[in-house]
C-alpha positions in Angstrom: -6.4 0.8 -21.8 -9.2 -1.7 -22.7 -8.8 -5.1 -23.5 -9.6 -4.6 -26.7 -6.8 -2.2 -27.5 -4.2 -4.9 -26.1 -5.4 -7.2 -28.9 -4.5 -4.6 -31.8 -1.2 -4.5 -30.2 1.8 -6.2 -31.3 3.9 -8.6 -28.7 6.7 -6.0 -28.8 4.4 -2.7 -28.3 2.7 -4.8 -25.4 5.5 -6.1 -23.7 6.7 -2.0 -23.8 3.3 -1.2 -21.9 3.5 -4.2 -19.2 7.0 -2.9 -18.3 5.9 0.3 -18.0 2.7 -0.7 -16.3 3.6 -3.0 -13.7 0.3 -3.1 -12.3 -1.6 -3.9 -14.8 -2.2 -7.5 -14.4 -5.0 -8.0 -17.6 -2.1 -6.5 -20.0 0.2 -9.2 -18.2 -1.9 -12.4 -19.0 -2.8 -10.7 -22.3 1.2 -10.6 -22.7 1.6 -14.4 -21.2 -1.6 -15.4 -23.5 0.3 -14.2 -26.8 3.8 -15.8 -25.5 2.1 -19.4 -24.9 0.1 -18.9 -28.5 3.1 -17.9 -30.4 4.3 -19.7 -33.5 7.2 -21.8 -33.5 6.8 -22.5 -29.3 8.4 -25.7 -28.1 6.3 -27.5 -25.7 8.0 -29.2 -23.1 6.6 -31.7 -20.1 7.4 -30.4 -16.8 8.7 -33.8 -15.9 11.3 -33.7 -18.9 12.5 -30.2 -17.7 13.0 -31.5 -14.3 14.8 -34.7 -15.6 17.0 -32.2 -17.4 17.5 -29.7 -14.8 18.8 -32.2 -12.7 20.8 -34.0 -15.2 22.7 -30.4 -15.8 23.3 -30.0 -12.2 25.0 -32.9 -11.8 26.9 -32.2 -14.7 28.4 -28.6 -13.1 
């Protein structure tokens, strides 16, 4: 599988070949790359996810 062939792939179809390819790590980032690009993704700071983290811990 070429690079190329990832990109005419959809997210669903992709993910399907990374699980089944394990190994292939340029499908993986090609998988991550679509995941961070994807519409509608919340972007958090890392210090407000640890702020929160911690605040739920000491909630439990």
């Amino acid at each position: 599988m070429t690079k190329s062939n990832f990109e005419g792939m959809s997210r669903q179809e992709l993910l399907a070949y990374v699980r089944s390819h394990p190994q292939d790590i340029e499908a993986f980032h090609k998988y991550m790359d679509m995941l961070r690009d994807a519409p509608g993704r919340v972007k958090i700071p890392v210090e407000q996810i640890e702020t929160e983290l911690a605040k739920r811990l000491q909630e439990s």
